[in-house]
N, C-alpha and C positions, 0 to 999 in steps of 0.2 A: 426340366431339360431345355435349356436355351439353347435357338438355333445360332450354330457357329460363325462368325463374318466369312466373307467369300475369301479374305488375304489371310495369310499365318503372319502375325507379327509375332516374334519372340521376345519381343523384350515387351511386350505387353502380356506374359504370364509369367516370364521369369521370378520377379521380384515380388510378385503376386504368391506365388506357387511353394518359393522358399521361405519367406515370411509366413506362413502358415503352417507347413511341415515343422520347423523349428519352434515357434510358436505351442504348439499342438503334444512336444515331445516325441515324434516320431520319428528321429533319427535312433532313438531308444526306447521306442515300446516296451511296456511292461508284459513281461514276459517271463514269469516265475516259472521255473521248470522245465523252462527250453535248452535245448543243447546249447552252450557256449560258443560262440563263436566271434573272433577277437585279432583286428589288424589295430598294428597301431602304423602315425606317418611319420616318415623324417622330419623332424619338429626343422620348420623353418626358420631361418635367421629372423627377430627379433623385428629389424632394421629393414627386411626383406621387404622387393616387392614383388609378383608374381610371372615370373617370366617361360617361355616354352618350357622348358625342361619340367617345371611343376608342373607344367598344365598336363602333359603328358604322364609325369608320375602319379598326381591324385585323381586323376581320369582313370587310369587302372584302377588303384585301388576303391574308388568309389562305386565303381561298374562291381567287384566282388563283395564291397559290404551290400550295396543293395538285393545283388542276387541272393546273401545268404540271409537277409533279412526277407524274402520275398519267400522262402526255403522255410520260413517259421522259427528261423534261429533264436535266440539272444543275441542280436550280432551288436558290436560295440567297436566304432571305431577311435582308438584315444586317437583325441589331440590334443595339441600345447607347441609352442612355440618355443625357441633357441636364445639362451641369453648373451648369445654370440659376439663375447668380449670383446676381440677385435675392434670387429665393425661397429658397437654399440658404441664403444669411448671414442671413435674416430669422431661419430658425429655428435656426441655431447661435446667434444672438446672444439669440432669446427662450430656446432651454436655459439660456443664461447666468444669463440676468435672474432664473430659476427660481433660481437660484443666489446671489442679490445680485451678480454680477455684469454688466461691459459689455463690451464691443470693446475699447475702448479702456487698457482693463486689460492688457493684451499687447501685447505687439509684431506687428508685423503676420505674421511667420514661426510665433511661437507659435499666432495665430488659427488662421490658416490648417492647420495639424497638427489643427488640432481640429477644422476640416469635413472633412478627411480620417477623422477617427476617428469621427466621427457619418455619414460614408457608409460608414463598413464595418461600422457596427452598424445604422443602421436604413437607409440610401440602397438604392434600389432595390426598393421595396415593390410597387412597379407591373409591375415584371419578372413578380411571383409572381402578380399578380394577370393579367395578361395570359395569363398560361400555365393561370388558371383558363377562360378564355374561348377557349379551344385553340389560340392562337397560334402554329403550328409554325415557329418562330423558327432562325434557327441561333446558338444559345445558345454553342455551343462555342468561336467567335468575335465573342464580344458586345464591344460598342466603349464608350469613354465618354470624353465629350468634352473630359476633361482627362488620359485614360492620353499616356503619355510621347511615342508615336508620335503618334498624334492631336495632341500639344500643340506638337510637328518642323513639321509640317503648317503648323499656325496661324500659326507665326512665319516659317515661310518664305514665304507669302502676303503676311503685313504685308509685310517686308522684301522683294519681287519688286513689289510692288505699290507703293510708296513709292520704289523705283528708278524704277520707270516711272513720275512722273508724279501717277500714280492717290490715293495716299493721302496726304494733308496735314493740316494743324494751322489752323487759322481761327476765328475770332471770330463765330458765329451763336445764332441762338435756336436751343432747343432747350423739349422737355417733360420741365420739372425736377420733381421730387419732393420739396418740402423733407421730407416726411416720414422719406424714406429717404434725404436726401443724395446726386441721383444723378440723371443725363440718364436718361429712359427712353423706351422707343419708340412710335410712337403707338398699336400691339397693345398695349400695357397701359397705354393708357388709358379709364377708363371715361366715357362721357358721362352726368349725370342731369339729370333738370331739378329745379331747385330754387326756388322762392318768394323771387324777389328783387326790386330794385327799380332803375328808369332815373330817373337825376338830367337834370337840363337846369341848366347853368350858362350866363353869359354872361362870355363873354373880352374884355375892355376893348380895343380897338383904339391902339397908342400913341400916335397923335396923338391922341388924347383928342377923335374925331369920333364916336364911339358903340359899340358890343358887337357879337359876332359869337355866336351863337347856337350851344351842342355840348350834346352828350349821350351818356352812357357810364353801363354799366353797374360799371366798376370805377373810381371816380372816386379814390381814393386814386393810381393812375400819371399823375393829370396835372402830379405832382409832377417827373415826370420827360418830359411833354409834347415837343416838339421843332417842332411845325408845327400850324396848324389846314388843311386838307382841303376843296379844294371842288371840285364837278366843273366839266371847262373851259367845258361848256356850259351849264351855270347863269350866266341872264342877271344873276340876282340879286347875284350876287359877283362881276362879272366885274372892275368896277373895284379889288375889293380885295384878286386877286392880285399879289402881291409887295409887298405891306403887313405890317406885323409886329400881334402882338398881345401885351398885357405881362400875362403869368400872375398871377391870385392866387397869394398865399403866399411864391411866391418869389420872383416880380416878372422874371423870365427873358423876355426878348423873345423870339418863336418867329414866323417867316415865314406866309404866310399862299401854301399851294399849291394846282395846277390839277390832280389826279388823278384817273383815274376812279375808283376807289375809292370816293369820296363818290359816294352814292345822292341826288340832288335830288328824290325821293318818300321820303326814311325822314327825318323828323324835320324839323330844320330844313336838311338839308343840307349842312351843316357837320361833320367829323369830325376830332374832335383825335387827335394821331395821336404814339403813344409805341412809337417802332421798336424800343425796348430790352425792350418788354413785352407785344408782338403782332407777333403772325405776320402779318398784312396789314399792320398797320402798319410792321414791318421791311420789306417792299418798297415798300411806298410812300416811306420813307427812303431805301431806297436810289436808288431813282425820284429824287430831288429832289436827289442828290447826295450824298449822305451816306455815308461809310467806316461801316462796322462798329464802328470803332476809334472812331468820335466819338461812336457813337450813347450816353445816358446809360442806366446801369443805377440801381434807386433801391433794390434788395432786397439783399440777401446770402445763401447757401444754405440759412441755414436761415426764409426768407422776412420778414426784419424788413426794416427801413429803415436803406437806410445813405446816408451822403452820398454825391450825385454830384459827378462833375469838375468842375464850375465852384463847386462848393461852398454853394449857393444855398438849399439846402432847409436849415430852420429847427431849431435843435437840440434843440428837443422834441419834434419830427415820429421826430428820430433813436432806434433800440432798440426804434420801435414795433412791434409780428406788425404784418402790411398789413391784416389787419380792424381793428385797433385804428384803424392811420392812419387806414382808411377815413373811421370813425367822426370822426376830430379833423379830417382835409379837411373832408365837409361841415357841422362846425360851424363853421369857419374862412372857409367862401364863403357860409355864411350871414352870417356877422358881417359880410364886406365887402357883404351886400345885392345878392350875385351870381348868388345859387341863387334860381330861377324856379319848379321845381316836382318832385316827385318822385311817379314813376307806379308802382305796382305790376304787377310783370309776371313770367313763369315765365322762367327763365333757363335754358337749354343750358349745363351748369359741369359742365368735366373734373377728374377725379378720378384718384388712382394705385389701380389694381385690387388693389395687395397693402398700400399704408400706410393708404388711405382717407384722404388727402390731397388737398386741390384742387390741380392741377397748374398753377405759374405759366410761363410764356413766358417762358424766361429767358437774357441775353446772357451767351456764356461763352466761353471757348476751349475748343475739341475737336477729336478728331482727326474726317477725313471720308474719306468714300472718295466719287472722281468717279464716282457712280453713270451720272449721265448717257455718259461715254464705254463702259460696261463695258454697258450696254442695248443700244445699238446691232446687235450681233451675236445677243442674244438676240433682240430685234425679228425679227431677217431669217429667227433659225430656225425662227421663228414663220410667218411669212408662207409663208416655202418651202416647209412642211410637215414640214422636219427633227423637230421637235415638232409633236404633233397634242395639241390642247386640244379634253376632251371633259367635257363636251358643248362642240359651239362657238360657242354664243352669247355665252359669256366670252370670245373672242379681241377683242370690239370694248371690253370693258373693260381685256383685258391691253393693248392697244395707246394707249388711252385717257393709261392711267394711266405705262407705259415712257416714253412720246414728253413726255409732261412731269415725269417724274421730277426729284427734287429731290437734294442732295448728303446723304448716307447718313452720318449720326453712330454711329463706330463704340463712342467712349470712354464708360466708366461709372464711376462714383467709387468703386468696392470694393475689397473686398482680395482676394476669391474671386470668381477668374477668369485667363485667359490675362490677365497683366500686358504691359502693351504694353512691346516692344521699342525703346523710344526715351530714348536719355540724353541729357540737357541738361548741356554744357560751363558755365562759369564766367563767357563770353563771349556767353551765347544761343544759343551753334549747338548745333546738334539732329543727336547722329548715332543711324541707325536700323541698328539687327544682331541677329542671332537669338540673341547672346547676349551676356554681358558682357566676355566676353574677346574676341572679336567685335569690340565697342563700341569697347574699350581702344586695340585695334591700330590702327583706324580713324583715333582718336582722334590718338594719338599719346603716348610716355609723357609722365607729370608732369602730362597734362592730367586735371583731375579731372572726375570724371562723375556724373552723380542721375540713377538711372533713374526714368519717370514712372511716376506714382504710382497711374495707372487700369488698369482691366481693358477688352479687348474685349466690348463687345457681341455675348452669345451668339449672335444670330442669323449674326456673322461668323464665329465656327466652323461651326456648321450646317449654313452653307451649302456648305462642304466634305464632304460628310456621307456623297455618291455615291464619291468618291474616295479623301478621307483614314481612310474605315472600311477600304478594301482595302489599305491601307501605304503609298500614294503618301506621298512622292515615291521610298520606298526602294523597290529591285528584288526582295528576298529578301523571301520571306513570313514568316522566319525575325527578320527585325524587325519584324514588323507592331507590336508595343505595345513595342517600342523608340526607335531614334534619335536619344533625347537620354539622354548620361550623367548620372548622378545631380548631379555638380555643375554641368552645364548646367541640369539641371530645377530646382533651388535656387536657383540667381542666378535663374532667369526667375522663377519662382512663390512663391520664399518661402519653402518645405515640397518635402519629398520625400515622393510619395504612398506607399500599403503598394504592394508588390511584386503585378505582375498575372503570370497565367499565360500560355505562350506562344501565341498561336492554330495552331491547326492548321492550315496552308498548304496547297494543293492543286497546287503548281508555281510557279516563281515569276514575278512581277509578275502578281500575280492582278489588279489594277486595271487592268492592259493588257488582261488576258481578256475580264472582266465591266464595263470602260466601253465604250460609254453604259448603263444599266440598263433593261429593257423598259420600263415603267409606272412611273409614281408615281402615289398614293391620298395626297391629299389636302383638307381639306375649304377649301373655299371664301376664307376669312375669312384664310389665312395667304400665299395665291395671291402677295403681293409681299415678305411678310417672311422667307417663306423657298424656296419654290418659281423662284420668278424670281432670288432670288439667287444660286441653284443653278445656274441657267443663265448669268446671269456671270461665276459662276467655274469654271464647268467649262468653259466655251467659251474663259475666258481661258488659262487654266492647261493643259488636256488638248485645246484646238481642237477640239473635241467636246462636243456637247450632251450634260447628265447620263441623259437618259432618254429615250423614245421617244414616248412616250405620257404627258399628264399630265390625269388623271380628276378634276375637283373634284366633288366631293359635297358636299348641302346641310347642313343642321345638322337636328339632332333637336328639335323641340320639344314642349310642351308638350300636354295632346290638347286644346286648344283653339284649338293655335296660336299661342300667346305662348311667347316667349325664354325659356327656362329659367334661373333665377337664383337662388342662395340666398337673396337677400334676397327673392325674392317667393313662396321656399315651394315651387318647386315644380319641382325637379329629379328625377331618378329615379336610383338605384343600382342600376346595371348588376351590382352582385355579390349583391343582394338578391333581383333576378329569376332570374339563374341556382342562387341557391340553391332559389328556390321552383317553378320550373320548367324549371331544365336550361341549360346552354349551347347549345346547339343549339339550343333555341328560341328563346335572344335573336338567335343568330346567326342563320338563319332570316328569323328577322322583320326584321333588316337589311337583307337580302337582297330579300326580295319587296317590300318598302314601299323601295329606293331606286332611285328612278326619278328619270333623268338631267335634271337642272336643278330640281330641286324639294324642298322640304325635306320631312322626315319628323315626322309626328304620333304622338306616344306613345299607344300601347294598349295596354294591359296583357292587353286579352283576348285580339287577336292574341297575343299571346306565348302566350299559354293554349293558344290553338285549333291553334298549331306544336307545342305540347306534346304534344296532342291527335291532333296529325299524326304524331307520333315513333311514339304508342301502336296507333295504326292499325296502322304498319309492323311495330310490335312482335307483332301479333295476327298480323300475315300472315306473319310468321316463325314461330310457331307452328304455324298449319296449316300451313305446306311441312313443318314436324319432325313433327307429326303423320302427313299423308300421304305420308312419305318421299319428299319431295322435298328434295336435297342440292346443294351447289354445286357451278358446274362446272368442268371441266379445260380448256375454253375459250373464244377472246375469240370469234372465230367463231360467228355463228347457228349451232344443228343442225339436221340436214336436216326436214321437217317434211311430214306429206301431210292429216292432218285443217286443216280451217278455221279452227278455233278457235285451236288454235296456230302454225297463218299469220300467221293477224290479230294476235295480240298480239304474235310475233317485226315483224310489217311497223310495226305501232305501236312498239316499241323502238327500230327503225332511224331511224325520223322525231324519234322523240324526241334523238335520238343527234343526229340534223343541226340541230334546232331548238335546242338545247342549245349545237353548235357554232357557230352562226352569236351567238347573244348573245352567248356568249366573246370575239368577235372584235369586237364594236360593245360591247363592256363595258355589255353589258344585265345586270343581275344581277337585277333583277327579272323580264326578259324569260326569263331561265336559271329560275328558280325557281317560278316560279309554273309552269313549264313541266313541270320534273318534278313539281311539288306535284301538278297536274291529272294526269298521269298514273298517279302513285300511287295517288292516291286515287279518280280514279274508273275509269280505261282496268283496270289493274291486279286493286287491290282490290276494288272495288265490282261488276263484272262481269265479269273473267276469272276471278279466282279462282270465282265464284260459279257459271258458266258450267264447269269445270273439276269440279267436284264430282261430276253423275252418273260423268263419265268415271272419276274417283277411286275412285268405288265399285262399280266394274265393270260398270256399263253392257254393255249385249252390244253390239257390232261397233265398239266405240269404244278403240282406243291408248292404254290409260294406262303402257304406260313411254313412249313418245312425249311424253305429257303430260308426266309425272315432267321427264323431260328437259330440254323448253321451258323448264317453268314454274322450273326451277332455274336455269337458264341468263339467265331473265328478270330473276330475281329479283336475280341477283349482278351485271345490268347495271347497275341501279334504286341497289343501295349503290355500286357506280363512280361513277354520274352524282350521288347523292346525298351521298358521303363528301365534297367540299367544301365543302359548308353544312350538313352535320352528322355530324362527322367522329366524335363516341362511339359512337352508338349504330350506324353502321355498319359501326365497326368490330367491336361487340361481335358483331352478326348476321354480320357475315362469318366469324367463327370459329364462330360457333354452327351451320349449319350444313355443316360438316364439318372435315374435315382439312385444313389449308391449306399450302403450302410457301412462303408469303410470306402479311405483313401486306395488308391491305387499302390504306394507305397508299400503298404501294409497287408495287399492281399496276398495270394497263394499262388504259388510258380505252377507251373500246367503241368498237368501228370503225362508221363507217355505210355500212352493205356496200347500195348498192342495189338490187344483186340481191334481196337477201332483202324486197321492198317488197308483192310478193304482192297487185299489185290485187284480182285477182277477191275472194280470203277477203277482204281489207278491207272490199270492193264489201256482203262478203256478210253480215259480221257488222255491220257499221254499222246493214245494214237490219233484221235483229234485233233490234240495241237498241233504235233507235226503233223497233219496232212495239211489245217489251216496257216500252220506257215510255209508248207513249200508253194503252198494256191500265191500266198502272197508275197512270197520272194519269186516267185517265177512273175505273175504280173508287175512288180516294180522292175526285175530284170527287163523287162519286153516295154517297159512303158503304157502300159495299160492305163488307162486314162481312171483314176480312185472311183468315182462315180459308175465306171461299166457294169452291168453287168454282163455272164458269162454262164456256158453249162461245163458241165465236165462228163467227158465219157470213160470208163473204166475199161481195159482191157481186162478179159480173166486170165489168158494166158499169163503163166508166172512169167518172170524175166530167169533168162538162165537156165529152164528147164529145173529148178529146183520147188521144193514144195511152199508153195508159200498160203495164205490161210483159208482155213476152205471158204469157196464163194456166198454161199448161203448166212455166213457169220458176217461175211463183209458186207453182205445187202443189209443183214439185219442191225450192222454198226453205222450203216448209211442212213437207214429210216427212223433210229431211234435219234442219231444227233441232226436230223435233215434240218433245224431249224435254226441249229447253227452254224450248219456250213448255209442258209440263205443268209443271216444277219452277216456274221464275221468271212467267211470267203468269197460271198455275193455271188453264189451260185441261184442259177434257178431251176436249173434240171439237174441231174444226176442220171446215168444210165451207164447199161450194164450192155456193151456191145454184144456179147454171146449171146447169152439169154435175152436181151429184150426188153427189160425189165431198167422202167424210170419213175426216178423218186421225183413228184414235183415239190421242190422244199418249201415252197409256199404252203400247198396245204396238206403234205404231210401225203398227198397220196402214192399209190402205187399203180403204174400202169403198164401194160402190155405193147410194146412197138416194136413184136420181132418184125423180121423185113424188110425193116428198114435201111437203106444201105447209105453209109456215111463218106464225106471225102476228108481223107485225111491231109491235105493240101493246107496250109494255114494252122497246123495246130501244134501249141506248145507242151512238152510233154515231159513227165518227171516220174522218175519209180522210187517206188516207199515201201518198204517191205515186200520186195522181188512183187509188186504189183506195180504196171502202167498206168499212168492216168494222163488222158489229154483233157487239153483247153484248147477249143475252138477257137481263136481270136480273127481271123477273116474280118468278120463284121466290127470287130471292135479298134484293130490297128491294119498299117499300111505294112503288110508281110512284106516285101522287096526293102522299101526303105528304113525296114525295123531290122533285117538280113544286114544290109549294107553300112548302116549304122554301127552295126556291133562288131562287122568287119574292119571297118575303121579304125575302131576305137583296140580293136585287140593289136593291129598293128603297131597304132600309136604306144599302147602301153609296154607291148613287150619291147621295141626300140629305146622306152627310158630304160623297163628291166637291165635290159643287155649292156646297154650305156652305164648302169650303175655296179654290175657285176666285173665291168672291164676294170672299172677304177679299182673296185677293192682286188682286183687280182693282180694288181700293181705295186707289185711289193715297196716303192717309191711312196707313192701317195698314203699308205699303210703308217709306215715310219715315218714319214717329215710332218704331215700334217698333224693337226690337232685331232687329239682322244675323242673330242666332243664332235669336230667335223667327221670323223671315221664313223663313229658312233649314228651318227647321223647319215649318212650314205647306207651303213646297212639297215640302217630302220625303213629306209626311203626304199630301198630295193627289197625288202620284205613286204612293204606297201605294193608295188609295183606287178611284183610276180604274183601277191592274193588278188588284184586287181586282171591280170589279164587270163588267171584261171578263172576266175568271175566271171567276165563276160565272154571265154572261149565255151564254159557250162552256158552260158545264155543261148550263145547262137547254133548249140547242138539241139536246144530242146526245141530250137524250130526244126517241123519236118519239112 
C-alpha cells in the first residue's frame, strides 16, 4: 500500500488504469454461468471524432455496463464502429484531391482498396478516443460494418427481404445531394433560414377568360409545373376546377385541381404544384391521378436543367444550375407581363450537412424497403410493454410517427458501401442474390447480368447492429468476422478488405445467448433512423425485439441553451475538458445533469466542481492511510455497537437501496447526485470529522471498531462510485491495501436491512442538526471561529407541546459531549431547570442548581420545540452586532422591494430580454432569502 501524493492528478491514472483493465480482459471477465447481460453502442461513424453528444451517450451507457458487471453479470458491451459511406468517400476522395487527383480516376475496385487503406491507417480515431473517456468496451470483439461477417448479414437481409415482398425498386422523390451525387436521408439534412424571396406570378387560364393567381418560393420548377391547386372549398375557384391553365415559357396546359393542400388564407390560394420537385406536391400528384412514371423531372443530378418528356422547356433554359434558371424564369414572366410582385421573406432551405449543398426534391429510381408493413409489429411491441420507452412521453411521438411512416429509401449513389445485390438482365428483369454466382444460377447461363451500381444506406446495416455484431445468421462463433469468402466479398464490394482477427467466442450462437439486449442508450434525434429500425429488423429476422429497454436522452447544449453548432462557435470538446479536468468529471457531470426528458446545459464549472468532488475523495483517502484505516475483506456490514458507526454503516445501507432503485427507473441523475450528497456531506464532511477524537484515542471510545467501519465504508463509497468514475476509484481501491481483485471486478454492496440501525440514525441526525444550528447561529452573529462558548438548554418545550423527555436529552447531551466540544466549541452544556452541566471537556456531570443566569446577550434557537441559548456577551459586541443586522435587513429588503417592483411591471416583463427577466427574478429570490436570513439572526438575539 503506497502512501497517495497530497494533489489528485487525473491524467496521471487515467492512461495507467485503462491500459491495464483492457490489457487484463476485464472489460469481459470470464464468467461462465453468469446471467447475460448485453448493451451494445451506436457504432460511430468510421471518420468520427468524439464530440459532447458521445461523450454524454457512452457515459450512460458505460456507468450501466460497469454496474451490471460489478452486479456479477456477464455483461458485454459490443462495439464496432460505422462504415459511414458518406462521410468515409468524402474524405478519401478530398485525400485525392490533395493529390490532383478524383474518384473517378479509378475504377471503382481501385477506389474502393483505397478506403480500405485509409481505415487501417487513420479509420478509427474515435475508438481511441472513446477509451480516453473510460469506455469499457469489449474491444476484443469489436465489429465494423463492412468486416466480412457483418457484410453475410447485410446481403442476406436484402435478399430475405426482396423474397418477401418487403424490398422493391420504384420511382419516388427523394432528398438528393447534387453536391455529393447521392439520395440522402432526412438525418443529414440541415434546415437554415435563408434571406430569400416569394414571387407571385399569374397563370393565363386557356380559354383565355382571365389568370389564376400562384406563388412559389422556387419559381424556376414551374418549368416543370403539372397542375395549379385549389382547395375544394374555396368558393372562389369552385367553378374553375377541372379547367386547364397554359404555363409561361413552355406553354404546357396543366389542369386546374380541388386538394386540400391549397391553404385558402396563405396567399392567393392557389398552389402550383410540381410533383417531380416537392414532396407535397408529389402526393398531391399522385391525389389527382398521376403515376410516378408520368410525373416531369426538369433537373439532372448534378442539379442543371434538363429537358422534360414532353420536351417543352426552351433550349436556353437547358445546362442552366437551377439558380441561374431561376434567375432567366423571372425575367422570362416578366417579359410576358405575368409576374405581379416579389416579397422578401426568410426562407426554411435544406441543406446537405456534409457537401453544404441545398438539397433539391428529386424524382428517381430507388430501391425501398416497405417500411410501413415491417412497423407494425414494432408498434405492438411497443404498446405491449415488450419494449419500454423511457422516459415515456416519447411513446406518443414513436406511435405518432410508425403509424404514418413512409416507404424507407435504402439506395445511395457510391461506391463505399454494402453494394446492392441486384443484377439487371439485358431484358429489365431484376434478379436479387447474395452474390454473383448466386445471381448467375438464378439467372440462367448465357444470360448476361450488371450488377447495380448503388450502395445501401448505412442506416440499413445498422440497423442489424443487435444481432449481426454477435454472427448471426452463422451458428459458430468461430465465423463471427467470416462468412463470405474472399471471392464472394470481391464480386459484392469491389475490394477485398485487410484480413481481421478472429473474435473470441464464448460458445456457440452467441446471438441466441445475448438476443434481446437489456437497454439501449440512445439520444433522442436518431429514435427512427436507427433505434426503430432495429426493432423491424430484429422482430422480422430473430421474432424478437432487439432490446428491452430503450432510454432516449436529450442533447447537450449550449449554457445558454441554444444547439450547439460549429457554425455558431459554440461547441465544446469533450477531450479538452477531460484533459483539463479528468474523465470522471466529464462523466460525472453526464451523469448528475441527465435528467429524464430534458436536455443538458454546458457548465464548464460543474465539470470543475466534479473535479473538485474527485479531490475531496482524494483527501478522505488520505486520512483513512493516515489513520490506518484499510480496506476490507468484506461485502457484509461489520458488526458495530458505538452510534457513530451505526449511523454511518445505516446511512450506507440506504444509500446502497436508493442507489438501486434509480438503476432500475434508469435515473442517472437520481444515482448520482445520491452518492455525490453522501460523499460529501453524510461521509466526508461529518463522519469522518465526527470519527476523529475516536481516532486519537478518545477514552471509552472503539477505535479499532472505528478503523473498521470507516474502511468498510469507504470501500462501499468506490463500489457505488466506480461507475461514474471509474479512475480514480480504482486508483483508491488499491491505495488502500492489498487487494486480491481489481476494483472493476468486485461486488456491488448488498443492502442488508438489518444493518438500518434506527435508534443511532435517530440519534446522530439529532446531533448534526443541533451542531448545525450552533454553527449557523454563530456565523449568523459573527462569532469569531476560534471562540469558545457554553450553551444553556431551557426544558421548558416551546409552544407548550410535548417535546422529548428531559432525562433522554441529558442523556444525548453526555453521550455526544465530545463532540459538541470539538465540532460546536462548546464547553459547557447546562440544563437551566435542573442544574445539571455537562463539562464537554471531560465528559463530567455536575450539579449548579441555584444558580441564576442573565439572559441579556444571548443567542437563541429551538430544535425540536426545545430552547437553547448561546451566551455570547463575552465573545461579541451585543449593540453593534444588533445594529449591524438592523442594517443590513433594511439594506436587503430595499433591493428586495426594488426588484419585486420591476417584475410587477408588466412593461419591463415584456420588452426586456428572457434572460434579463430571468435574472431579476433569480436576484429577488436571492434578496428576499437574504433578508429572512438576517431578520432570523436578529431575533435570536434576546
Amino acid at each position: 500500500m503506497s502512501e497517495l501524493p497530497k494533489t489528485f492528478d487525473p491524467a496521471d491514472i487515467e492512461t495507467r488504469w485503462y491500459r491495464h483493465w483492457e490489457e487484463n480482459g476485464l472489460f469481459r471477465p470470464a464468467r461462465d454461468g453468469a446471467e447475460p447481460w448485453t448493451i451494445v453502442n451506436p457504432p460511430p461513424n468510421v471518420t468520427g471524432n468524439l464530440h459532447i453528444g458521445h461523450a454524454l451517450d457512452n457515459s450512460l451507457q458505460d456507468i450501466l455496463v460497469r454496474h451490471a458487471r460489478l452486479q456479477g453479470k456477464d455483461a458485454r458491451w459490443v462495439v464496432g464502429t460505422d462504415h459511414a459511406g458518406i462521410a468515409t468517400q468524402m474524405v478519401v476522395e478530398r485525400r485525392l484531391g490533395e493529390r490532383g487527383e478524383k474518384r473517378t480516376d479509378f475504377s471503382r475496385e481501385d477506389f474502393v482498396r483505397k478506403v480500405w487503406e485509409w481505415k487501417a491507417e487513420s479509420g478509427g480515431q474515435i475508438t481511441g478516443q472513446l477509451r480516453r473517456l473510460g469506455c469499457s468496451m469489449d474491444w476484443a470483439n469489436e465489429r465494423f460494418t463492412m468486416d466480412e461477417g457483418f457484410s453475410r448479414a447485410v446481403l442476406k437481409v436484402f435478399v430475405d427481404l426482396y423474397d418477401d415482398g418487403l424490398i422493391y425498386r420504384d420511382k419516388r422523390l427523394v432528398n438528393w445531394d447534387p453536391g455529393l451525387g447521392t439520395a440522402i436521408s432526412d438525418l443529414e439534412v440541415e434546415t437554415r433560414e435563408v434571406q430569400g424571396q416569394f414571387w407571385h406570378f399569374k397563370y393565363p387560364l386557356s380559354d383565355g377568360s382571365g389568370h389564376i393567381h400562384v406563388a412559389t418560393t422556387r419559381p424556376e420548377t414551374m418549368l416543370a409545373d403539372m397542375a395549379v391547386a385549389v382547395h375544394p372549398e374555396d368558393e372562389r375557384y369552385t367553378a374553375l376546377v377541372g379547367k386547364t391553365v397554359r404555363l409561361p415559357i413552355t406553354g404546357r396546359e396543366i389542369p386546374i385541381v380541388a386538394d386540400e393542400h391549397a391553404d385558402p388564407e396563405l396567399g392567393s390560394g392557389a398552389v402550383k404544384i410540381t410533383p417531380g420537385h416537392d414532396f407535397n406536391d408529389f402526393e398531391v400528384g399522385k391525389r389527382a391521378g398521376l403515376k410516378p412514371a408520368e410525373m416531369l423531372n426538369m433537373l439532372g443530378a448534378d442539379a442543371r436543367v434538363v429537358q422534360t418528356a414532353d420536351g417543352l422547356i426552351p433550349e436556353e433554359f437547358l445546362g442552366l444550375d437551377r439558380f441561374e434558371a431561376r434567375k432567366k424564369v423571372v425575367q422570362a414572366i416578366e417579359a410576358e407581363g405575368l409576374l405581379e410582385q416579389v416579397e422578401d421573406r426568410v426562407i426554411q432551405t435544406p441543406y446537405g450537412d456534409r457537401s453544404g449543398a441545398v438539397i433539391e426534391p428529386w424524382l428517381t429510381d430507388q430501391w425501398y424497403v416497405d417500411a410501413e408493413t415491417l412497423a407494425k409489429p414494432a408498434i405492438e411491441a411497443v404498446r405491449s410493454g415488450r419494449i419500454e420507452i423511457v422516459p415515456k412521453s416519447w411513446e406518443k411521438t414513436f406511435f405518432n410517427w410508425m403509424e404514418n411512416i413512409q416507404p424507407w429509401c435504402i439506395s445511395r449513389q457510391l461506391w463505399w458501401g454494402h453494394r446492392i445485390p441486384a443484377w439487371y438482365a439485358e431484358d429489365g428483369s431484376i434478379v436479387v442474390a447474395e452474390n454473383a454466382e448466386a445471381a448467375q444460377a438464378k439467372a440462367g447461363e448465357g444470360v448476361t447480368l450488371r450488377q447495380d451500381e448503388d450502395v445501401l444506406d448505412t442506416w440499413f446495416s445498422s440497423a442489424l447492429w443487435p444481432f449481426a455484431t454477435m454472427g448471426w445468421p452463422e451458428e459458430s462463433p468461430s465465423r463471427l468476422r467470416e462468412g463470405l469468402g474472399e471471392g464472394d466479398f470481391a464480386s459484392s464490394h469491389g475490394s477485398v478488405p485487410p484480413p481481421t482477427p478472429p473474435a473470441s467466442g464464448r460458445g456457440d450462437a452467441e446471438w441466441r445467448r445475448r438476443y434481446p439486449g437489456d437497454v439501449l442508450i440512445s439520444g433522442f434525434d436518431i429514435l427512427f433512423f436507427w433505434d426503430a429500425r432495429m426493432m423491424m429488423q430484429g422482430l422480422h429476422f430473430l421474432d424478437d425485439v432487439p432490446f428491452k429497454k430503450l432510454y432516449l436522452h436529450g442533447l447537450v447544449r449550449a449554457a445558454d441553451g441554444a444547439k450547439m453548432s460549429k457554425s455558431k462557435g459554440n461547441t465544446v470538446d469533450p477531450l479538452g475538458l477531460i484533459d483539463k479536468y479528468g474523465a470522471d468529471a466529464l462523466r460525472f457531470f453526464m451523469a448528475a445533469m441527465e435528467s429524464q426528458g430534458r436536455d443538458i446545459k454546458m457548465d464548464e464549472r460543474r465539470v470543475e466542481g466534479y473535479r473538485n468532488f474527485g479531490t475531496k475523495l482524494w483527501n478522505a483517502a488520505r486520512f483513512c492511510q493516515a489513520n490506518g484505516i484499510g480496506g476490507s475483506a468484506h461485502v457484509e456490514p461489520p458488526k458495530a455497537n458505538f452510534a457513530v458507526n451505526r449511523w454511518i454503516i445505516a446511512e450506507t445501507v440506504r444509500t446502497v437501496q436508493e442507489i438501486d432503485l434509480a438503476f432500475a427507473d434508469l435515473r442517472f441523475d437520481g444515482a448520482a447526485n445520491t452518492i455525490y450528497q453522501f460523499v460529501w456531506s453524510r461521509f466526508c464532511d461529518w463522519y469522518l470529522e465526527l470519527i476523529k477524537p475516536i481516532l486519537q484515542g478518545e477514552r471509552g471510545l472503539d477505535s479499532e471498531e472505528t478503523r473498521t467501519v470507516a474502511g468498510w465504508v469507504f470501500d462501499q463509497i468506490l463500489v457505488m462510485l466506480h461507475p461514474f468514475m471509474p479512475f480514480i476509484t480504482e486508483e483508491l481501491w488499491h491505495a488502500l491495501g492489498e487487494r486480491d481483485h481489481d476494483l472493476i471486478v468486485a461486488q456491488w454492496p448488498i443492502a442488508d436491512a438489518r444493518a438500518l440501525y434506527p435508534e443511532a440514525r435517530k440519534e446522530i441526525d439529532w446531533l448534526i442538526r443541533l451542531v448545525s444550528e450552533i454553527r449557523r447561529t454563530r456565523a449568523e452573529l459573527n462569532v469569531p471561529p476560534g471562540a469558545r462558548t457554553n450553551m444553556w438548554i431551557e426544558e421548558d418545550v416551546a409552544g407548550g407541546s410535548a417535546g422529548p423527555v428531559i432525562t433522554d436529552l441529558e442523556g444525548l447531551i453526555q453521550a455526544n459531549a465530545v463532540y459538541l466540544n470539538r465540532l460546536a466549541r462548546l464547553d459547557w452544556v447546562e440544563f437551566l431547570r435542573s442544574g445539571t452541566v455537562f463539562d464537554t471537556g471531560t465528559h463530567e456531570r455536575l450539579d449548579r442548581s441555584g444558580v441564576t443566569h442573565q439572559a441579556e446577550g444571548c443567542a437563541t434557537f429551538v430544535l425540536d420545540d426545545v430552547t437553547y441559548m448561546l451566551p455570547l456577551a463575552e465573545v461579541v459586541d451585543i449593540a453593534e452586532e444588533r445594529a449591524r443586522l438592523k442594517k443590513g435587513v433594511a439594506m436587503v429588503e430595499k433591493e428586495r422591494d426594488s426588484l419585486a417592483a420591476r417584475l410587477q411591471n408588466p412593461k419591463f416583463v415584456e420588452r426586456a430580454k428572457p434572460e434579463a427577466v430571468e435574472k431579476a427574478r433569480a436576484d429577488h429570490a436571492d434578496k428576499a432569502a437574504e433578508a429572512e436570513r438576517l431578520q432570523a439572526a436578529l431575533s435570536r438575539l434576546s
